[in-house]
VEXDREN-2710 file (C-alpha; in Angstrom, 1 decimal):
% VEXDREN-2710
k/r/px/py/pz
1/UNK/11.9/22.9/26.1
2/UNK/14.2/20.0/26.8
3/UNK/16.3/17.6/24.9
4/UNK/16.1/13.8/25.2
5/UNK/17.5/11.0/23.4
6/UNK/19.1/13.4/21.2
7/UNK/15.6/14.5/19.7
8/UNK/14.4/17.9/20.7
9/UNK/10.9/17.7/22.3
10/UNK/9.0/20.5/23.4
11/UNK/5.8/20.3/25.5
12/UNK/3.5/22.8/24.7
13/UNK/1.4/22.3/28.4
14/UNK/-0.2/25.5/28.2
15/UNK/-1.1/26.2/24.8
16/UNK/-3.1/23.6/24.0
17/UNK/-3.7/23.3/19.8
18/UNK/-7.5/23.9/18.2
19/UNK/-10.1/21.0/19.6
20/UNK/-7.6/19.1/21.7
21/UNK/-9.5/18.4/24.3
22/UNK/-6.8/19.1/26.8
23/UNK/-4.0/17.2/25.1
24/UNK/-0.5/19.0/24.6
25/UNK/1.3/19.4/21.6
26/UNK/4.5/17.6/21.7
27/UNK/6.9/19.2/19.4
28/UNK/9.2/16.2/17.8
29/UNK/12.6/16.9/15.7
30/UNK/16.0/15.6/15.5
31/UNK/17.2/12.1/15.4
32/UNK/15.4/9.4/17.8
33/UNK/18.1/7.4/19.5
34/UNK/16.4/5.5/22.2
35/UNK/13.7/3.1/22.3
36/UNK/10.5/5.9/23.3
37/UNK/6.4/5.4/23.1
38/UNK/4.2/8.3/21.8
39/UNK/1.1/8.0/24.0
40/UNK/-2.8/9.1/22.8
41/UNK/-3.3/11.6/25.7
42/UNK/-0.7/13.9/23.1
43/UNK/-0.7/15.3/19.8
44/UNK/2.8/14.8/18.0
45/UNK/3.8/17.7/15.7
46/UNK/6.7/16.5/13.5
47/UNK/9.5/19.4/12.6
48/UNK/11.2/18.5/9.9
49/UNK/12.7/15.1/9.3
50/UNK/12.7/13.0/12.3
51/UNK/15.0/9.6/12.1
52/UNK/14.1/6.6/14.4
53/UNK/17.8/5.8/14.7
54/UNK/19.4/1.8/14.0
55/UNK/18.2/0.0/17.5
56/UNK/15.5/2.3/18.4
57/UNK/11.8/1.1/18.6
58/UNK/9.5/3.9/18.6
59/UNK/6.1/2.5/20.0
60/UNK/2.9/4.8/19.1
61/UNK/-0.4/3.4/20.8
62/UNK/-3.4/3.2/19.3
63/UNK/-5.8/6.1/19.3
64/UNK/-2.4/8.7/18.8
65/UNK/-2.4/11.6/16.7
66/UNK/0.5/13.3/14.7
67/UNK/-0.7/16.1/13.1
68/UNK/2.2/18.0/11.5
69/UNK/3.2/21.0/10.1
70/UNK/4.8/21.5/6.6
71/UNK/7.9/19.6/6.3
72/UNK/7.3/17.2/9.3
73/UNK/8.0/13.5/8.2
74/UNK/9.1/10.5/9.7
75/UNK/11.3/7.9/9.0
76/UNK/12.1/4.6/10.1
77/UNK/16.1/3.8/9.4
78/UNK/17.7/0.0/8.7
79/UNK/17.9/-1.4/12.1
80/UNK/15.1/0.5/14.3
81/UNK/11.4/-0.4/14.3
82/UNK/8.2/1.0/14.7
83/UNK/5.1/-0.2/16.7
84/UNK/2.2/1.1/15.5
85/UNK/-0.6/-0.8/16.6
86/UNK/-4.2/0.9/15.9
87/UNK/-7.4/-0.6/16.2
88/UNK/-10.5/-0.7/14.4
89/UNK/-11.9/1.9/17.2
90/UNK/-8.3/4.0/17.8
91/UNK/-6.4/4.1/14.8
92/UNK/-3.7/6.1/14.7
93/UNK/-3.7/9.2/12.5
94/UNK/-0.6/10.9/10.8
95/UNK/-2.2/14.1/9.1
96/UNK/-1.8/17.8/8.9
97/UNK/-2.2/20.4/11.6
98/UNK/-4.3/22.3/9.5
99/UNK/-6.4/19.0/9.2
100/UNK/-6.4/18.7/12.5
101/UNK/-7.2/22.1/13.3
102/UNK/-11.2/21.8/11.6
103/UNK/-12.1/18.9/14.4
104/UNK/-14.4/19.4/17.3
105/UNK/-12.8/18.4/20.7
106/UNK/-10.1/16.5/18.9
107/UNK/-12.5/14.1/17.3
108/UNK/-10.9/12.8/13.9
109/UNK/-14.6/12.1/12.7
110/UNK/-15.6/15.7/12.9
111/UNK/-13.0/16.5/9.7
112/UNK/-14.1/17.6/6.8
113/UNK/-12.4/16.6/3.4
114/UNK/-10.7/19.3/1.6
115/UNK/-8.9/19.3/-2.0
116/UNK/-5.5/20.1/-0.8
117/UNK/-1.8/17.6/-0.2
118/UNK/1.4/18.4/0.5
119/UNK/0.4/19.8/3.7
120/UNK/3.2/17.8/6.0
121/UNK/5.1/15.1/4.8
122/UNK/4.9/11.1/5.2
123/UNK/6.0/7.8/7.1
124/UNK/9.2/6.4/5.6
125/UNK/10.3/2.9/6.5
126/UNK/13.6/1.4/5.4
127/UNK/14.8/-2.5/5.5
128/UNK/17.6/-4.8/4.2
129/UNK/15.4/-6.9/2.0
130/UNK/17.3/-7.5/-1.4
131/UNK/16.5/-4.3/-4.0
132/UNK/17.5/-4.6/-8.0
133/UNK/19.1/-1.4/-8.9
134/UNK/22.9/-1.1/-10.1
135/UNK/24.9/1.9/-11.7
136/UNK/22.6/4.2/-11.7
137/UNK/22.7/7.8/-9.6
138/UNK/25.0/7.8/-6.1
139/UNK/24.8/4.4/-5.9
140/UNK/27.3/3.1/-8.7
141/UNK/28.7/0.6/-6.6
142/UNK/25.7/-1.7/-6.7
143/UNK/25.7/-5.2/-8.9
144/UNK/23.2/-6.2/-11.3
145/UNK/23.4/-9.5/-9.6
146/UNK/22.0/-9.8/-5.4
147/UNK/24.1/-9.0/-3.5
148/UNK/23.7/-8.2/0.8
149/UNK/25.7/-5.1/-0.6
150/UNK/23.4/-3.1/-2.6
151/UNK/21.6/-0.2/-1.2
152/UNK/20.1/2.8/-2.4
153/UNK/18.9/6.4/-1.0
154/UNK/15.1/6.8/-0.1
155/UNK/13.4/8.8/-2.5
156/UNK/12.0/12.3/-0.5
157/UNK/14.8/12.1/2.3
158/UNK/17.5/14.8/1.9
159/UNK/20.8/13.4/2.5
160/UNK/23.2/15.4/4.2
161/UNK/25.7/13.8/2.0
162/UNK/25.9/10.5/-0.1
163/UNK/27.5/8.5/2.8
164/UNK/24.2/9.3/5.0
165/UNK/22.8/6.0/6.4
166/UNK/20.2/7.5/7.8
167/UNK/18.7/7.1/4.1
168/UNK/19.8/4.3/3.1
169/UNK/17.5/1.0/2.0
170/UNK/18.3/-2.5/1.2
171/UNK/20.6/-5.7/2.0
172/UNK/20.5/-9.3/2.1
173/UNK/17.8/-10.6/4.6
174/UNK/14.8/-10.7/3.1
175/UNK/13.4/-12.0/6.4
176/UNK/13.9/-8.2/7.8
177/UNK/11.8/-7.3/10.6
178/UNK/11.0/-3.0/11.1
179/UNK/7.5/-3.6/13.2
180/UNK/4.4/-3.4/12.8
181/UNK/2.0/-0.9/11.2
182/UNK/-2.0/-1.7/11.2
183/UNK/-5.0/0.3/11.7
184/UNK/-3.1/3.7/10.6
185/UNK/-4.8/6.5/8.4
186/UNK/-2.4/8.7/6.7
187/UNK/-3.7/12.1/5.2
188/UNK/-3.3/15.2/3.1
189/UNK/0.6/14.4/3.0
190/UNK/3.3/14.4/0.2
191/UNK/6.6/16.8/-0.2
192/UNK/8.0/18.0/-3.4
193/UNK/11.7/18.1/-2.6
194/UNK/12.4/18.5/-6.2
195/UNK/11.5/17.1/-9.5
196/UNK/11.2/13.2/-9.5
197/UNK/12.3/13.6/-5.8
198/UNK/8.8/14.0/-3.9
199/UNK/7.2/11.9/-0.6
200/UNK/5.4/9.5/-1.2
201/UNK/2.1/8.8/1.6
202/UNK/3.7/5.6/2.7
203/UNK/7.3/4.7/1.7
204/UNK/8.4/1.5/1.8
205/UNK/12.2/0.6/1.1
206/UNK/14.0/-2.5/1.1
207/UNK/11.0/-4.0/3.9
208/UNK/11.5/-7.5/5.1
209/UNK/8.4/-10.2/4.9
210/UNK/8.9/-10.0/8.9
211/UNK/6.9/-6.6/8.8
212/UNK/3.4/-6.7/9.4
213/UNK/1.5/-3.9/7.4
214/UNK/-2.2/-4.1/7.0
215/UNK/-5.2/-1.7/7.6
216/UNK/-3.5/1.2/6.1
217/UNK/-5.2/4.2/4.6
218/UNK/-3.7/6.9/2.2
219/UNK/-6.4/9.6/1.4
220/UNK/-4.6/12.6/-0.5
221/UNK/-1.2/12.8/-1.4
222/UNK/0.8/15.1/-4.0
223/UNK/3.1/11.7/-4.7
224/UNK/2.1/8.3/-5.0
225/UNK/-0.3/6.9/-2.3
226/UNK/1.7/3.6/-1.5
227/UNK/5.3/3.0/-3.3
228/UNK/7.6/-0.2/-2.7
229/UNK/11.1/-0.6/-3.6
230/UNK/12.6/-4.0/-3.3
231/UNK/12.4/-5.9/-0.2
232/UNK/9.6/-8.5/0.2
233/UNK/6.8/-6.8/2.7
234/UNK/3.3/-7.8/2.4
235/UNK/0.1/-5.9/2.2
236/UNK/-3.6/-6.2/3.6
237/UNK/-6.6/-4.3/3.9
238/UNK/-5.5/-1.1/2.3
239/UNK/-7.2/1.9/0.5
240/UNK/-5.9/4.2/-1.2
241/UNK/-8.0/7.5/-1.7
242/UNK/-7.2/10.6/-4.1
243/UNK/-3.9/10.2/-5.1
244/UNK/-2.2/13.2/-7.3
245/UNK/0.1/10.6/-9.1
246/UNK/0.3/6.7/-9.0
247/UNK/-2.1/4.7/-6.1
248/UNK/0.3/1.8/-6.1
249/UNK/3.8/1.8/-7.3
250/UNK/6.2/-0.9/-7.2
251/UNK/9.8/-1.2/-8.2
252/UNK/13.4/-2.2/-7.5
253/UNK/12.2/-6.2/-7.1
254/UNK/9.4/-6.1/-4.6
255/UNK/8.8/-9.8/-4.4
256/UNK/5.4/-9.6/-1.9
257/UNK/1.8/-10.1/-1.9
258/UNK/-1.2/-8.3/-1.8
259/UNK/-4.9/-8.7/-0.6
260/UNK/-7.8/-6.3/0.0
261/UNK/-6.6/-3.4/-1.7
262/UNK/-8.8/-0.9/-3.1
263/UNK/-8.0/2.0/-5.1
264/UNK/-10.1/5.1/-5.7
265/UNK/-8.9/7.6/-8.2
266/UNK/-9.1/11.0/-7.5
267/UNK/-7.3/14.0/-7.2
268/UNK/-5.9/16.0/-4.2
269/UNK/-4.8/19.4/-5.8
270/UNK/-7.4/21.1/-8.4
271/UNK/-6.4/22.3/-11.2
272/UNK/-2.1/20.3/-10.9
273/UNK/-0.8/18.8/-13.6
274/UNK/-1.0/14.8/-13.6
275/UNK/1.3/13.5/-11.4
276/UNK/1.6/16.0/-8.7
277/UNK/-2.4/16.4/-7.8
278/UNK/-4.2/15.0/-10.6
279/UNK/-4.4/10.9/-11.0
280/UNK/-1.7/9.1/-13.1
281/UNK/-2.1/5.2/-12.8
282/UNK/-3.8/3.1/-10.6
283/UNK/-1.0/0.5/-10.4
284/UNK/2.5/1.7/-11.8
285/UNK/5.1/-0.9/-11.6
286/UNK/9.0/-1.4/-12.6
287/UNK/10.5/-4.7/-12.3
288/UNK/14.2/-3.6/-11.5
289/UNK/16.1/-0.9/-12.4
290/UNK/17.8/-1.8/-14.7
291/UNK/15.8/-4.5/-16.0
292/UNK/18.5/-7.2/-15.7
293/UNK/19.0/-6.8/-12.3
294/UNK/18.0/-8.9/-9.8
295/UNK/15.7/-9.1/-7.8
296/UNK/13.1/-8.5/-10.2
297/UNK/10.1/-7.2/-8.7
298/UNK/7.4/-10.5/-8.7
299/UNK/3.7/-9.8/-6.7
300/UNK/0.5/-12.1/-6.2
301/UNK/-2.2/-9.5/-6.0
302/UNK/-5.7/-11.0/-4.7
303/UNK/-9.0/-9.6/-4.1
304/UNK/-8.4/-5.8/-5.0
305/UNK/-11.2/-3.3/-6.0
306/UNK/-9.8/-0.8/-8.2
307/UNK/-11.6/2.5/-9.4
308/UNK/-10.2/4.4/-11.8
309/UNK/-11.5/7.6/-13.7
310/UNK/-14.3/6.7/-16.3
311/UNK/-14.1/9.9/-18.8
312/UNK/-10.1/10.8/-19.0
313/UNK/-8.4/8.4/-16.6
314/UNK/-4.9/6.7/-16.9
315/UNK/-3.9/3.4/-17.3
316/UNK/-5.6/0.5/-14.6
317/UNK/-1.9/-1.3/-15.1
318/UNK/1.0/0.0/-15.8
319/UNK/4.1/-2.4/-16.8
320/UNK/7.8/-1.5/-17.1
321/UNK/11.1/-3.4/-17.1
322/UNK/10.7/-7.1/-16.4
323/UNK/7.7/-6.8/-13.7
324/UNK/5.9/-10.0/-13.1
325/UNK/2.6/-9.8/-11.2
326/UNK/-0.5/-11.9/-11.1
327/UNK/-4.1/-10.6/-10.2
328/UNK/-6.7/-13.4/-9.2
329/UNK/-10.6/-12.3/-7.9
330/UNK/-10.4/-9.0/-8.4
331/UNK/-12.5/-5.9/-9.7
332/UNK/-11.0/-3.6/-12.6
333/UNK/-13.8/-0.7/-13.5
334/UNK/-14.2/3.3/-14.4
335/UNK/-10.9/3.1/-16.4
336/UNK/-10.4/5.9/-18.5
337/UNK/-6.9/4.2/-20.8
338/UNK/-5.8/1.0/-21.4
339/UNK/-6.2/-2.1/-18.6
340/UNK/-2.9/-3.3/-19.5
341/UNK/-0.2/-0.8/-20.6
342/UNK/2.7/-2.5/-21.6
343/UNK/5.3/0.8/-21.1
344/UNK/8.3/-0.9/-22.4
345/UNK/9.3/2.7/-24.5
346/UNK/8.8/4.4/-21.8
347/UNK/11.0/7.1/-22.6
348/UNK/13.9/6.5/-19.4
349/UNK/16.1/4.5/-21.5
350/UNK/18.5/7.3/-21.3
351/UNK/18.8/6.9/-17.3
352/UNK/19.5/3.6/-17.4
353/UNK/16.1/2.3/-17.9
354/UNK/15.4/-0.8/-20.3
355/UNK/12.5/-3.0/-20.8
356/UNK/11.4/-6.6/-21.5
357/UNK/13.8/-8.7/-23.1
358/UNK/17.0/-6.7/-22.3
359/UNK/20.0/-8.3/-22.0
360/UNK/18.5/-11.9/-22.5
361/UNK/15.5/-11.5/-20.3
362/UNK/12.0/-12.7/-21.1
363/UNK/10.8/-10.8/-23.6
364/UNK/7.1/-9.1/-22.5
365/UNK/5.2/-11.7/-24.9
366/UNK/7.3/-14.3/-23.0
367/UNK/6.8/-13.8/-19.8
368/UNK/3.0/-14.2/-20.3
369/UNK/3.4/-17.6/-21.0
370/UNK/6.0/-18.9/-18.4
371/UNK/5.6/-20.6/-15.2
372/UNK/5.6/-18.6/-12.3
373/UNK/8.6/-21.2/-10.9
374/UNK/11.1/-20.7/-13.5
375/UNK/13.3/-18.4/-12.5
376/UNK/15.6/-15.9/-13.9
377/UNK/19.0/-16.9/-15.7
378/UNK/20.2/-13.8/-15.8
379/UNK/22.2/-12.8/-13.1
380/UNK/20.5/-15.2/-10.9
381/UNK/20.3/-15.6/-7.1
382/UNK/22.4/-18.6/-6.0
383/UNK/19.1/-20.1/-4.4
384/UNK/16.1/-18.9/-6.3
385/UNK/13.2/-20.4/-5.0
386/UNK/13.8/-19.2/-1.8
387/UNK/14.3/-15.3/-3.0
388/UNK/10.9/-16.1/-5.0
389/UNK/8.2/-17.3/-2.5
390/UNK/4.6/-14.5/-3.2
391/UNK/3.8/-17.0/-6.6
392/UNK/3.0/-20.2/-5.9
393/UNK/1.1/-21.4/-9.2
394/UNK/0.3/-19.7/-12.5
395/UNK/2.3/-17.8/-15.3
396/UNK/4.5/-14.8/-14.4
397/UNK/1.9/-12.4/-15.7
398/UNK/-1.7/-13.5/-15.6
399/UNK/-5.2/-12.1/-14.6
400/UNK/-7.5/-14.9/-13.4
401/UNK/-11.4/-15.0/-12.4
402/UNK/-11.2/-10.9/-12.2
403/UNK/-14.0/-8.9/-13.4
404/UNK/-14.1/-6.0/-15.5
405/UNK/-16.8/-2.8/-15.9
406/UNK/-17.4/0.2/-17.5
407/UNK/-13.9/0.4/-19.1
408/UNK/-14.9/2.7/-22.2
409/UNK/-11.8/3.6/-23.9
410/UNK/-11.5/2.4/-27.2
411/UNK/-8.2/0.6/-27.0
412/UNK/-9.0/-0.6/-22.4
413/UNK/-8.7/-4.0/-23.5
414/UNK/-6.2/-4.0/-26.8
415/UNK/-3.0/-5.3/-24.6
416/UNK/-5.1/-7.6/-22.2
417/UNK/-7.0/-9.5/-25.4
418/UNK/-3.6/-10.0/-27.2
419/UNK/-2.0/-11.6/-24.4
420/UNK/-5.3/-13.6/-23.7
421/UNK/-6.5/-12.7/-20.9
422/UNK/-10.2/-13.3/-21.8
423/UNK/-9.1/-17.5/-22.8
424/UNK/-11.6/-19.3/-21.3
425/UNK/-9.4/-20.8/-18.9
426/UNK/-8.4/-17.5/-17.1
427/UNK/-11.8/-17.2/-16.4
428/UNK/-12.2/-13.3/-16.7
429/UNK/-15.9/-11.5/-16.8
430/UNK/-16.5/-8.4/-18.2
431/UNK/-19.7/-7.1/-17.0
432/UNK/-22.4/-5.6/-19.0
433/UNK/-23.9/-2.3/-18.4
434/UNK/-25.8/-2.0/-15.7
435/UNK/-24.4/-5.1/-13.9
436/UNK/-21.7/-3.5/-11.7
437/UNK/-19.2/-5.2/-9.5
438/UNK/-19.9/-2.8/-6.7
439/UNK/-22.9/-1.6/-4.4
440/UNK/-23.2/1.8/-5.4
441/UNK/-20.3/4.7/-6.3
442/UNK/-21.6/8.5/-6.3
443/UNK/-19.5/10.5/-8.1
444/UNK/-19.1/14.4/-7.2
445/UNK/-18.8/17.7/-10.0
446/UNK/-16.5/17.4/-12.8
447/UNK/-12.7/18.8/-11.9
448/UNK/-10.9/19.4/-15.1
449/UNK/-6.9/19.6/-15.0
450/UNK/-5.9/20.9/-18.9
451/UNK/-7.6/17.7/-21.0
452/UNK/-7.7/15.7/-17.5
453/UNK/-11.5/15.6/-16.0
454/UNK/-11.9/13.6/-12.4
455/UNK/-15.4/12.9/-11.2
456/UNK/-14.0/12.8/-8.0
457/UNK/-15.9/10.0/-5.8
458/UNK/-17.8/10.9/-3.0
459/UNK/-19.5/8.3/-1.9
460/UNK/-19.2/4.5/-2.2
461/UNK/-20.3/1.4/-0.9
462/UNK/-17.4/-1.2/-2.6
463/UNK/-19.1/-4.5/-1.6
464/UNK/-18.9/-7.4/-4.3
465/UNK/-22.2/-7.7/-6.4
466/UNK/-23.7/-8.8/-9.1
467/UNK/-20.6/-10.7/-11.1
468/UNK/-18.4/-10.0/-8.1
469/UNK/-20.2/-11.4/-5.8
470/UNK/-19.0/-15.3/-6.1
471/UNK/-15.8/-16.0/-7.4
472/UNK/-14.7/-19.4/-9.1
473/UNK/-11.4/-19.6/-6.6
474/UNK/-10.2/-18.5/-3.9
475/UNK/-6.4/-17.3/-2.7
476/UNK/-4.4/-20.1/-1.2
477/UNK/-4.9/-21.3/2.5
478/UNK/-1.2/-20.5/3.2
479/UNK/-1.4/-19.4/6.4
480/UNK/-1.4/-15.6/5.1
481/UNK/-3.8/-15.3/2.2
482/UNK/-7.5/-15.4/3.1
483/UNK/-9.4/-17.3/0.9
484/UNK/-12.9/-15.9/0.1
485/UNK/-15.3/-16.5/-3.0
486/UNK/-15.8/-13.2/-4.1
487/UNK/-13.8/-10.9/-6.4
488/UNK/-13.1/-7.9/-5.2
489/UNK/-11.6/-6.1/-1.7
490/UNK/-15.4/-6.4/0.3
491/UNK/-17.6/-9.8/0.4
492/UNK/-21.2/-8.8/-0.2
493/UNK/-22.0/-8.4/3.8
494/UNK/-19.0/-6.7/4.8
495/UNK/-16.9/-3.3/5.2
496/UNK/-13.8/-3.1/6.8
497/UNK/-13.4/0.6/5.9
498/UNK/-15.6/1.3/8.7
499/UNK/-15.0/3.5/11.8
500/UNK/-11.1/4.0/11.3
501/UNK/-10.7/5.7/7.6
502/UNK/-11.0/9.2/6.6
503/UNK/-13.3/8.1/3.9
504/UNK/-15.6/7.0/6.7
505/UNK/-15.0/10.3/8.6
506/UNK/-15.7/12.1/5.9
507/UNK/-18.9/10.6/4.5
508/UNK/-17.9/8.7/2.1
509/UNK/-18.3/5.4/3.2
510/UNK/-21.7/4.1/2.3
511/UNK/-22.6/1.7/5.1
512/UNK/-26.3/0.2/5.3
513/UNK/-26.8/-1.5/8.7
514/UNK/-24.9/-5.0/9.6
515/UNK/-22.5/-4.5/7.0
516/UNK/-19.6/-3.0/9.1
517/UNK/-17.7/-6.3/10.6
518/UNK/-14.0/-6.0/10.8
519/UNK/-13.9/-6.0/14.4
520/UNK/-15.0/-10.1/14.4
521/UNK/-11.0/-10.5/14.4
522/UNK/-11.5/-14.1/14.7
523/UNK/-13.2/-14.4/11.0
524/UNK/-10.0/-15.3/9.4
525/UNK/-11.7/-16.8/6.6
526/UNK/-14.0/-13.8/6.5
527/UNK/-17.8/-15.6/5.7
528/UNK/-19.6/-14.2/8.7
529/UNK/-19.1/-16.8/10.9
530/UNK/-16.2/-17.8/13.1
531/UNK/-16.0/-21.7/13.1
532/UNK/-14.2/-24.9/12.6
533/UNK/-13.2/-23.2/9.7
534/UNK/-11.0/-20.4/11.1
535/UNK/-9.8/-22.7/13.9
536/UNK/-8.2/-24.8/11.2
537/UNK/-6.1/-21.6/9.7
538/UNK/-4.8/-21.3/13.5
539/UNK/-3.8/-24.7/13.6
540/UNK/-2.4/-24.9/10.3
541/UNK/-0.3/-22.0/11.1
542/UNK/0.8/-22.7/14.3
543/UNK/4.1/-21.7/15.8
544/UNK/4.2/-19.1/13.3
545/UNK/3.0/-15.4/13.2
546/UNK/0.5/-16.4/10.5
547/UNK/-3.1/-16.2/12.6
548/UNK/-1.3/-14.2/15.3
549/UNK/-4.7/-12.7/16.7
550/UNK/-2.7/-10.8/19.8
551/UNK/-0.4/-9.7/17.7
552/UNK/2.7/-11.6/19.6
553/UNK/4.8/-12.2/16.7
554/UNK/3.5/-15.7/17.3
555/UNK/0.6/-18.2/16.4
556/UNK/-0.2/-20.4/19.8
557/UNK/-2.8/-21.5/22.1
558/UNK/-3.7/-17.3/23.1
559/UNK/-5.0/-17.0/19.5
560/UNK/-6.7/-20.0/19.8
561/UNK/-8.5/-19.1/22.8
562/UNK/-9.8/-15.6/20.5
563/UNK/-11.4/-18.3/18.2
564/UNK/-13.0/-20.1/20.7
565/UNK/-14.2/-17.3/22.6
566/UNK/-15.8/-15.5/19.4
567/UNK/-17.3/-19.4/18.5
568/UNK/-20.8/-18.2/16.5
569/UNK/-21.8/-15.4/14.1
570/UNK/-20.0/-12.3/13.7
571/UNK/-22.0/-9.3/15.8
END
């Protein structure tokens, strides 16, 4: 055993761990204080909390895997950076070592699913994006209006006292850069540190829009799947698989967007009480804590496929303290409560929680009707427009050209019809019976949690169909957004869960022939072919990382040279 860079590593060279196929298990803890690359011919084991340390990168190349034991986690602090670069063909898997212990020669597609979480912990990362919280736990020194100085702890990382920046999240520069992460399955993670104090399977604090995070699995967590605090990071091509509280959560003025998410409620511990194993919401999200604080979290949420539970699900939609969000193209079905739950008594007014229309704020009616580009009054940032950039048309709160299916509850659509979300305009479908949105969803045994029953999903093929399968618009051409004209997170003739998800390892990805075409990386536009059409989204981005195929933080003439090259139907 030596130390280096102030973490302890220990390189286990002649014990090698179950179906390794000759790689040794490199024992990681401490604090990482240099710049250092995890390679694929070694399996990480995380002990404890590891820190990547203010200006360290730590590079992990594709096809590495961390399997941990209990308590191993990671985090990213303000200032250092990770590279996490996966492909299609080598992701990179964090998971447990009992996980990894059931593979054959070290072969993530040998694993099996089992119902368990909490088995290691999670990836943490932590910017100095703007965050809306004030006067509330440690952090009393916070303002309710933005300030470069507010900052909060990450939830899930155990201070060693309330002046350790090693958990700190937040700033001023929304602009923050803390790498790259694409192409990364996380699994059978989560840590209860105490109540209301768990890991979440990716962790996202105070992220900068400079990040790049996109192809990113979560299958099985105790805590949420994905939660954001503040900052102004955007998502693409995610799935979120069997989450034991909320899929999605948002909070603390997350002002990013979102394309090609899809959700699949499940659970990940039988028998746990909702919230830490069995499904809460699909989509849980605060505005800012409290509610007059800004930044106030505002998302543009295209394309997603969301899958709730059918007979004793939660809500699709959660809403709590000021949160603006639109969703445009995208498929709502199997949910057991309300679409819309409008959780302004939500019971935390007594920790400094408020709701809609505190303190002069848009009341929730309000902020249905009000155009995405007037901004808040109260306690406002000196340049606005600039701290408000993911809605670019619209209301604060709409759904538009989504389609909904098999949403039985009595009272799914009470909230969505009174703020008018099936007007003509908004153009909103909701399936008959018989007519779904998807391929084809199997659904497994019955798993009953007190009055809670999951049908958990086993199989799935989540391409658009039917209503789905041509959408009346399409997300902006902004240099980010794809636009495609379907609802939904999968075009009819495509799957881009294939090859590097644990749903695919484990069976659950339904996949008839031809339909498994993320690797034609030069289909920005994503209709089969690459063309004149995708050229122009290089060229219209240019000089920016927008279309960056070769992921050099920059769109030029290399990129163009991927479209030319791949000029003709996707193979």
């Amino acid at each position: 055993m030596k130390t280096v860079r102030n973490a302890t590593i220990a390189v286990l060279g002649a014990t090698m761990i179950a179906g390794a196929a000759g790689a040794a298990e490199i024992l990681v803890s401490g604090n990482i204080t240099t710049s250092t690359t995890w390679t694929k011919n070694n399996v990480y084991n995380l002990q404890g909390q590891v820190y990547v340390m203010p200006g360290a990168t730590l590079t992990i190349q594709a096809g590495t895997v961390i399997a941990s034991n209990s308590g191993g986690s990671l985090a990213i602090t303000r200032d250092a950076r990770l590279v996490c670069n996966g492909t299609e063909t080598e992701p990179v898997i964090f998971t447990s070592k009992n996980d990894y212990n059931t593979w054959t020669n070290g072969d993530p597609k040998t694993g099996t699913w089992r119902a368990v979480a909490n088995e290691w912990g999670n990836v943490t990362i932590c910017g100095r994006g703007y965050i809306g919280k004030y006067g509330q736990g440690a952090v009393t020194t916070n303002t309710a209006a933005p300030s470069a100085g507010n900052y909060a702890n990450m939830e899930g990382l155990v201070a060693s006292s309330l002046t350790d920046t090693r958990t700190f999240y937040g700033g001023g520069d929304d602009n923050d850069n803390s790498g790259t992460f694409r192409f990364v399955s996380l699994r059978y993670g989560g840590q209860v540190v105490g109540l209301g104090n768990e890991l979440n399977g990716l962790s996202l604090g105070g992220i900068g829009r400079g990040t790049t995070i996109d192809h990113i699995e979560i299958m099985n967590n105790v805590d949420d799947g994905i939660e954001i605090w503040g900052g102004t990071v955007d998502l693409k091509y995610f799935s979120i698989w069997n989450i034991g509280d909320d899929s999605l959560d948002v909070d603390q003025g997350w002002r990013g967007r979102a394309q090609f998410g899809l959700i699949v409620q499940g659970y990940s511990i039988p028998g746990a009480a909702a919230g830490s194993g069995f499904p809460d919401c699909a989509i849980e999200m605060d505005g800012a804590e409290k509610s007059d604080a800004q930044p106030v979290s505002t998302a543009n949420f295209w394309n997603m496929t969301v899958i709730g539970q059918p007979l004793s699900g939660k809500h699709g939609t959660k809403w709590r303290d000021n949160m603006r969000a639109q969703f445009h193209a995208s498929i709502f079905m199997d949910l057991g409560a309300r679409l819309i739950q409008n959780d302004n008594t939500d019971g935390e007014a007594t920790g400094g929680q408020t709701g809609y229309g505190f303190n002069g704020t848009l009341t929730w009616a309000n902020t249905w009707t009000t155009a995405y580009n007037v901004y808040p009054t109260v306690n406002p940032f000196a340049n606005p427009a600039q701290a408000y950039q993911a809605q670019k048309s619209g209301t604060l709160i709409e759904f538009t050209d989504c389609v909904f299916f098999n949403n039985l509850n009595a009272a799914a659509y009470t909230e969505a019809t009174a703020r008018g979300v099936f007007a003509a305009a908004n153009g909103n479908v909701t399936a008959a019976a018989g007519s779904s949105p998807i391929q084809q969803i199997v659904r497994g045994a019955n798993v009953v949690s007190g009055t809670t029953v999951v049908q958990p999903v086993i199989g799935l093929d989540p391409r658009a169909n039917n209503a789905a399968a041509t959408a009346t618009t399409s997300a902006p051409a902004d240099g980010w957004f794809v636009p495609v004209t379907y609802r939904g997170a999968f075009g009819p003739n495509e799957n881009w869960l294939c090859g590097w998800t644990a749903a695919d390892a484990f069976g659950y990805v339904i996949k008839p022939a031809g339909v498994c075409v993320s690797s034609c990386v030069a289909d920005l536009d994503r209709n089969q072919v690459v063309n004149g059409a995708d050229l122009g989204i290089v060229l219209g981005a240019w000089g920016t990382g927008s279309g960056d195929l070769n992921g050099d933080g920059t769109t030029n003439g290399a990129d163009l040279g991927i479209v030319l090259g791949s000029w003709g139907p996707c193979q």
